[in-house]
C-alpha positions in Angstrom: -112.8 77.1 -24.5 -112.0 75.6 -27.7 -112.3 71.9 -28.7 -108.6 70.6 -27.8 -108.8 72.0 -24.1 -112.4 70.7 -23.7 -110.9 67.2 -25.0 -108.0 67.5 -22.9 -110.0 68.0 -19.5 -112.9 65.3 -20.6 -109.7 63.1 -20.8 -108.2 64.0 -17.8 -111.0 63.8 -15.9 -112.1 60.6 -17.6 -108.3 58.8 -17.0 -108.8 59.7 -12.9 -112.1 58.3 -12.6 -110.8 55.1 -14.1 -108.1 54.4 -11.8 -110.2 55.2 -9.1 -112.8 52.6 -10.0 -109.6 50.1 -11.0 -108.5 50.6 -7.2 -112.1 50.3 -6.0 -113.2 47.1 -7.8 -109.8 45.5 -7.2 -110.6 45.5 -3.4 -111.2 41.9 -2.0 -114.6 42.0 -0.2 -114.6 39.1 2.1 -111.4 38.0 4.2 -111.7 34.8 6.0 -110.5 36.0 9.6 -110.1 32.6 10.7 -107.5 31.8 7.6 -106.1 35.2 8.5 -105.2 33.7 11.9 -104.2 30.5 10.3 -100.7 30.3 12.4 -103.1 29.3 15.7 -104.0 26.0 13.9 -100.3 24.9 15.0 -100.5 26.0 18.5 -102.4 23.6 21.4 -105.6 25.6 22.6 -103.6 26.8 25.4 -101.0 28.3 23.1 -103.7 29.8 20.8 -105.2 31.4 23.5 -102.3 32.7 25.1 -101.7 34.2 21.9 -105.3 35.9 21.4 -105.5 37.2 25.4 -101.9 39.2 24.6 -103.3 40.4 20.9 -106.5 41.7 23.1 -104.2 43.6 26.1 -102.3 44.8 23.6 -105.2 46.6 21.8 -106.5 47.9 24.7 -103.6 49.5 25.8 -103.1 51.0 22.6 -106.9 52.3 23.0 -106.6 53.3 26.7 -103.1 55.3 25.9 -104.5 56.5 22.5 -105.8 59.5 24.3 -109.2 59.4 22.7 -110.5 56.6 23.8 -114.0 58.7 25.2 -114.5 59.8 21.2 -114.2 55.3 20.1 -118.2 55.4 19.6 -117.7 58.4 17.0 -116.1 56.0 14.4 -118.3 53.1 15.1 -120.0 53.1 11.5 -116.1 53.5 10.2 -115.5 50.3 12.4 -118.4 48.7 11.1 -117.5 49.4 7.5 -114.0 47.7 7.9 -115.4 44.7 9.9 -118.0 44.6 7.6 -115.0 43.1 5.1 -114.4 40.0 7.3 -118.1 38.8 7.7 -119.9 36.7 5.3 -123.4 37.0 6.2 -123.4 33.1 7.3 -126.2 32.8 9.3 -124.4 30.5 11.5 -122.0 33.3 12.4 -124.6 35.8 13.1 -124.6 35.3 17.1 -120.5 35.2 16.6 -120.2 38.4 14.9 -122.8 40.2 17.4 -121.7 38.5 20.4 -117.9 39.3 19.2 -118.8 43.0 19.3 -120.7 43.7 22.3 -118.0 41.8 24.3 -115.2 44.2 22.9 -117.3 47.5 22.7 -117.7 46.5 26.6 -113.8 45.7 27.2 -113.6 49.0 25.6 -115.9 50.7 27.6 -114.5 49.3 31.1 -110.6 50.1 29.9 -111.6 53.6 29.5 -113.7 53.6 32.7 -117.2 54.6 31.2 -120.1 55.0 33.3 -117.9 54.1 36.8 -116.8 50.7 35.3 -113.3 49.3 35.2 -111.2 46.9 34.0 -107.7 46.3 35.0 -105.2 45.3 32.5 -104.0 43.0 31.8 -107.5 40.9 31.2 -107.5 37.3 31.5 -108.3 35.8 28.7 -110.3 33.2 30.9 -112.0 36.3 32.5 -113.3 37.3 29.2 -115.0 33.4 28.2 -116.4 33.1 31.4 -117.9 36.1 32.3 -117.7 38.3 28.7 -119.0 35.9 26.3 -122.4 34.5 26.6 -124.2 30.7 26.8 -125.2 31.0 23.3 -121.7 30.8 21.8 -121.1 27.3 21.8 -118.2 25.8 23.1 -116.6 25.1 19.4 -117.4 28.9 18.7 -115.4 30.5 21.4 -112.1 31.2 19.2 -114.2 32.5 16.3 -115.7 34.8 18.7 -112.5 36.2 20.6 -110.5 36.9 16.9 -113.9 38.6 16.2 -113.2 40.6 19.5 -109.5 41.6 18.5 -110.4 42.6 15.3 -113.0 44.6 16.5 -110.4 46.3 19.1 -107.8 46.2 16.2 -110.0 48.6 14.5 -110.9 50.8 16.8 -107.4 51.2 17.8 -106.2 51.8 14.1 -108.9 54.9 14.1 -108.0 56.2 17.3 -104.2 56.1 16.7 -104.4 56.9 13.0 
């Protein structure tokens, strides 16, 4: 190989790196779910959680009808390397985050009828904060806690369909 080529592929090489770590380090690391959902602040609690109970059924279904839904738990690290993007190791949010999950990999679990347990959908929405999500989310926690659980479903559902 003489000494042009071997410049020409250090410089390829070299260029595709470089846009590789240009794309990389231009990612955003942290986004704020809760200015994500920022269009709730103008609906009543009611309204908000009309809203949140439809985005929930809706991923569901798309999990349930996804025909895959027995193979979710084989992307869970992919699930929690995307959710990983919305949380900001708060301590406060700690109990949200968990909480948030378990709730959704369990509405999961009973859409798909895992171990003899079902859900019927549509799920309330009061179903889910009275007997989903525990006593140690407090009261002014619960709407952190169910966009947690749709983004949670939303990801699952992008892997399974995608």
């Amino acid at each position: 190989m003489n000494k042009e080529n071997l410049n020409r592929y250090v410089k390829e090489i070299s260029d595709v790196l470089d846009d590789k770590i240009k794309i990389i380090t231009s990612i955003e690391y942290y986004y704020d779910l809760e200015k994500l959902a920022s269009s709730l602040k103008d609906l009543s609690d009611t309204e908000a959680e009309n809203v949140l109970e439809q985005l929930i059924n809706e991923k569901l279904e798309q999990i349930k009808t996804s025909g895959k839904a027995d193979k979710f738990r084989e992307n869970n690290r992919l699930v929690d390397d995307v959710t990983e993007f919305f949380y900001e190791n708060k301590e406060e949010d700690v109990a949200i985050v968990e909480e948030g999950s378990c709730v959704a990999t369990d509405l999961i679990l009973k859409t798909i009828g895992i171990n003899g347990r079902k859900i019927e959908l549509p799920v309330k929405i009061s179903y889910i904060k009275e007997y989903c999500i525990s006593n140690i989310i407090e009261e002014k926690d619960i709407r952190k806690t169910l966009l947690w659980i749709v983004l949670e479903l939303s990801v699952v559902s992008y892997f399974l369909n995608n």
